[in-house]
N, C-alpha and C positions, 0 to 999 in steps of 0.2 A: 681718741683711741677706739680702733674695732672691738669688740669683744664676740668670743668665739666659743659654743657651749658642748664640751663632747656630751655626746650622750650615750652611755655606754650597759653592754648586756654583760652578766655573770660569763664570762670567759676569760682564761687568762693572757690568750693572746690578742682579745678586745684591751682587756684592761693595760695591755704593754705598749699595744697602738696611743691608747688616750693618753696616758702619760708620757708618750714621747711627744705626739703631738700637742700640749697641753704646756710642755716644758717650754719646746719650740714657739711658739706663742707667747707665752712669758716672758723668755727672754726678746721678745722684740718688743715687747711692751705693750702686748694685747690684756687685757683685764679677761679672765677665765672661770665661767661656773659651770660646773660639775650637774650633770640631773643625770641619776643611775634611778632608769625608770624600773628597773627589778625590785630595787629598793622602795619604789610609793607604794602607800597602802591603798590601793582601789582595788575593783572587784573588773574583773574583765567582761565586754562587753559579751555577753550571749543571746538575750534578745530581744525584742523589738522595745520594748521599754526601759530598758538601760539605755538607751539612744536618743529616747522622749526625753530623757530627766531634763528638768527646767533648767534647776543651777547645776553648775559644777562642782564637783566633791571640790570639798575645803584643802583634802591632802595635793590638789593636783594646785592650786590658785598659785602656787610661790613657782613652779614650775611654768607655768603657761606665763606670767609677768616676766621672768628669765628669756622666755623663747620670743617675747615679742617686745622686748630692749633690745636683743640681741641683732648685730649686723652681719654675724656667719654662724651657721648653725651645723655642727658635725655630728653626726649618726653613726654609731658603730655598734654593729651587732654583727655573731658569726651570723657563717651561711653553711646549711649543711646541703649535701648533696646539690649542689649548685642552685640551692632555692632558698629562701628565707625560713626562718624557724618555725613549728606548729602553728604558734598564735603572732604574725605580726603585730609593729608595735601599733600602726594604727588603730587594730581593733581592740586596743588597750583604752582609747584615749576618745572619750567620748565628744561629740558633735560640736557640741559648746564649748570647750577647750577650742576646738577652731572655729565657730561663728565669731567668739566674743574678742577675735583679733579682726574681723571685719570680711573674712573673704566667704 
């Protein structure tokens, strides 16, 4: 079975999206985890040494293992003004979070 991970932002027509799509996937028999990165306790990246950190925070480790089992991976965040929010999610998620899946 695929397994498919919304990943969704504090809005309630995000959160109406994920759960419709999230149902839809269930019922075909997709296996489903939730990462509501509003929700993780990290500190966002602001500058040059929040990006050095060696390891990766411990709150992100169950997240990053989720995103790299996973065989389709859904992002949903609004959009204001036809552009992505103040802080994109990448600059949330530090360097090591994506080396330590290899690319």
């Amino acid at each position: 079975m695929s397994k498919a991970i919304p990943i969704q932002a504090a809005s309630a027509f995000c959160h109406a999206l994920t759960d419709a799509y999230a149902e839809g996937a269930s019922i075909a028999g997709h296996e489903i985890t939730r990462i509501e990165v509003a929700r993780l306790d990290f500190p966002i990246l602001r500058i040059q040494k929040d990006f050095e950190r060696d390891q990766l925070l411990e709150t992100l480790v169950e997240a990053r293992d989720a995103i790299v089992l996973s065989q389709h991976l859904i992002i949903v965040f609004p959009l204001w003004h036809g552009t992505m929010p103040g802080i994109p999610p990448d600059a949330r998620l530090p360097p090591k979070f994506h080396h330590e899946r290899g690319r």
